[in-house]
C-alpha positions in Angstrom: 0.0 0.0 0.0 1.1 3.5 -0.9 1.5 5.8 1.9 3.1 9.4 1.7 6.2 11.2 2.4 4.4 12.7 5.8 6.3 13.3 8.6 3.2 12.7 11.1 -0.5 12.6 9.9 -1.1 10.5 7.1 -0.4 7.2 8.4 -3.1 4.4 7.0 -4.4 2.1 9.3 -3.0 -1.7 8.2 -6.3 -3.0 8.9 -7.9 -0.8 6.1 -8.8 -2.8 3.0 -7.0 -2.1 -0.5 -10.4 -0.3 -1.9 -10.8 2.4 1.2 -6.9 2.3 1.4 -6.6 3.9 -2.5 -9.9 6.3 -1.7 -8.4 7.2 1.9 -4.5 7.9 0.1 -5.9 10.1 -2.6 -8.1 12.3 0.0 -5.2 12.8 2.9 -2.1 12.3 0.1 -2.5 15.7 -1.0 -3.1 17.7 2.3 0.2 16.2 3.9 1.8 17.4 1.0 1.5 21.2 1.8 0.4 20.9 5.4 3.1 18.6 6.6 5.9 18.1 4.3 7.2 21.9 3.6 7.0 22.7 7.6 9.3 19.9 9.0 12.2 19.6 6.0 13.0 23.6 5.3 13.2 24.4 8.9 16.1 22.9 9.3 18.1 25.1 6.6 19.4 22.1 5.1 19.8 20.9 1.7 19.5 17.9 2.4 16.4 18.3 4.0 15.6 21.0 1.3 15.5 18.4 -1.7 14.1 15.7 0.2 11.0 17.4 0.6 11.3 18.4 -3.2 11.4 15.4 -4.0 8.4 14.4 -1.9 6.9 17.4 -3.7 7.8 15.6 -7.2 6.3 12.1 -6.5 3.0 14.1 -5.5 3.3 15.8 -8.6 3.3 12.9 -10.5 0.4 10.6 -8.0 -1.8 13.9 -9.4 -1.2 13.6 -13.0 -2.4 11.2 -16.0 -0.1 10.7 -18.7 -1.8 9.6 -21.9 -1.3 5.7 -22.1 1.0 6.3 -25.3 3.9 8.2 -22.9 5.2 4.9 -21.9 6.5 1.8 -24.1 4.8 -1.1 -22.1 2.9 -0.5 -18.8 5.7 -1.6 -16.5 7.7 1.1 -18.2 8.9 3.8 -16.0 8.4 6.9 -15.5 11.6 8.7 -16.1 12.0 11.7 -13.8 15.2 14.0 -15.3 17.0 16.4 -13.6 18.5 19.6 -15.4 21.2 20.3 -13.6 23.4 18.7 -10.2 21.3 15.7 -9.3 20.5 16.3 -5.8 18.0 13.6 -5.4 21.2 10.8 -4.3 21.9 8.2 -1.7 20.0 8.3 1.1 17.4 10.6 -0.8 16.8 8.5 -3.7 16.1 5.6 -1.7 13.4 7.3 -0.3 11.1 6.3 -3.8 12.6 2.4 -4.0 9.5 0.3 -4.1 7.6 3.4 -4.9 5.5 3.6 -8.2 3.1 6.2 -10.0 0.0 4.6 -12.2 1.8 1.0 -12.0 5.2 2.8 -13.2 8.7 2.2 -11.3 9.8 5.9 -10.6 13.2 6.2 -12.1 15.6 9.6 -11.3 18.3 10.1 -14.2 20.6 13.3 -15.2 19.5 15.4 -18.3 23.0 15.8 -20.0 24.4 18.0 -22.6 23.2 15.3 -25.6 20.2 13.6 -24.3 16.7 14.0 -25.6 14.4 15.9 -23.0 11.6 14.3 -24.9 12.5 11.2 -23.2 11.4 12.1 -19.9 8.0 12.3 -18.3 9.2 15.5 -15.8 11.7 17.8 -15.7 13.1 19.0 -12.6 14.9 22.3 -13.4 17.3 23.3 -11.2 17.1 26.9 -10.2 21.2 26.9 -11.4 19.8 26.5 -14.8 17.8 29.5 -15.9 19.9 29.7 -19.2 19.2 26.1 -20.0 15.4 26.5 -19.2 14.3 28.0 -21.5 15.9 26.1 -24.3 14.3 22.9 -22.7 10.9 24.5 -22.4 11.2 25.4 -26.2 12.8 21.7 -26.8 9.7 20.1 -25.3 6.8 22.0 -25.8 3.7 20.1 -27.5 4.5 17.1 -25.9 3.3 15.6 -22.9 6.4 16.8 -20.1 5.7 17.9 -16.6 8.2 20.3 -16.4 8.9 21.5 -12.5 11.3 24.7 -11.8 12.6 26.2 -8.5 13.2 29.8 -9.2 11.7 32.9 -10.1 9.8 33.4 -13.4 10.6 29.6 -14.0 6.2 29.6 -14.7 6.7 33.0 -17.0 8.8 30.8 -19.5 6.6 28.2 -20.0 7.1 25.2 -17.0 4.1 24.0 -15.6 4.7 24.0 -11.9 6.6 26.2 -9.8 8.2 25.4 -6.7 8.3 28.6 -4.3 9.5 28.9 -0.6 7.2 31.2 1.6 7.6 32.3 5.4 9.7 28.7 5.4 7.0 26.8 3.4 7.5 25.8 0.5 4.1 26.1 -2.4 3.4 25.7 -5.6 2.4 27.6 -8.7 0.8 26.1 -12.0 0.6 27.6 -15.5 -2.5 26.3 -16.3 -1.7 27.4 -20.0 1.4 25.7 -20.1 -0.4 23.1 -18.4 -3.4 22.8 -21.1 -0.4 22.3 -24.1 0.3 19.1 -22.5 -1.5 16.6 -23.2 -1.5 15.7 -19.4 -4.6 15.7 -17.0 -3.8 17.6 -13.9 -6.0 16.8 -11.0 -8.2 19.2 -9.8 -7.2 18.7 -5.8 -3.5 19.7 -7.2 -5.2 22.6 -8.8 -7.0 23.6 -5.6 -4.1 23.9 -3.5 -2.2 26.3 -6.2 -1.1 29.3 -6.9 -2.6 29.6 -10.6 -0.4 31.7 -12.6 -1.8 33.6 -15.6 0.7 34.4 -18.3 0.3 37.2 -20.5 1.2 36.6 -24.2 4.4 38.8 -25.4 3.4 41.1 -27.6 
């Protein structure tokens, strides 16, 4: 049984059957994710800490969003989670999502180099380091069906989809739901409800 990255608050009983367990996870799942997660992890002033919950953040993400069936090769494909820029989801982080799967998919975490094809991933995590490289990659991948997820400012203005901001030691969310609707992916609408919707005007 699934349970989330919580630090207290979301625990399942074991005695909850598979049916109520799935209805309970997708009810609770996404109020850990802002309520708990952000206050316990960026307290500490960590990075380690920092990117653990960022990555908790990421698997959410993904439990949230339908990818058309045609994203993946086979259904035990996985779903490829790239990161532009240092990877900082390592060792003891990474471990963190072993055993861990979104729609039936392994979750796998890879670094987007120089030559590879950003059409081959299912997210994008882009580095706040990067803001020279993002928006080549937004331009590289748009049209297709890419969650792309920045952490810095005006990384929504460019084109990602969601936005990763810290607030009063929190961190939150914003969402382009234009950039959003060019995807051919299905955002949930309990995601939706707990963001910061971003407008983007067109350039002139």
């Amino acid at each position: 049984m699934n349970t989330l990255w919580c630090k207290r608050g979301c625990i399942l009983s074991a005695r909850t059957s598979p049916r109520s367990a799935r209805r309970a996870f997708s009810c609770v799942a996404i109020y850990c994710l802002i309520l708990f997660a952000p206050a316990t992890g960026l307290a500490q002033k960590d990075d380690e800490a920092e990117y653990r919950v960022k990555l908790a953040f990421l698997y959410n993400f993904a439990q949230f969003t339908q990818w058309p069936s045609e994203a993946f090769h086979d259904p035990s494909s996985p779903l490829t989670l790239c990161v532009a820029g240092p990877n900082p989801f390592q060792g003891e982080i990474e471990q963190g999502l072993r055993g861990r799967t979104v729609g039936g998919h392994p979750v796998e975490i890879k670094r987007l180099k120089p030559n590879d094809n950003p059409r081959a991933c299912h997210m994008i995590f882009v580095r706040a380091s990067e803001k020279k490289l993002a928006e080549k990659l937004l331009v590289e991948v748009q049209g297709s069906s890419i969650l792309t997820v920045g952490e810095s400012k005006g990384f929504e203005n460019l084109g990602g989809v969601i936005n990763l901001t810290l607030e009063e030691n929190k961190l939150r969310f914003e969402i382009n739901l234009d950039a959003a609707r060019q995807t051919r992916l299905k955002i949930s609408s309990k995601l939706l409800a707990l963001a910061k919707i971003v407008k983007v005007e067109p350039a002139p």
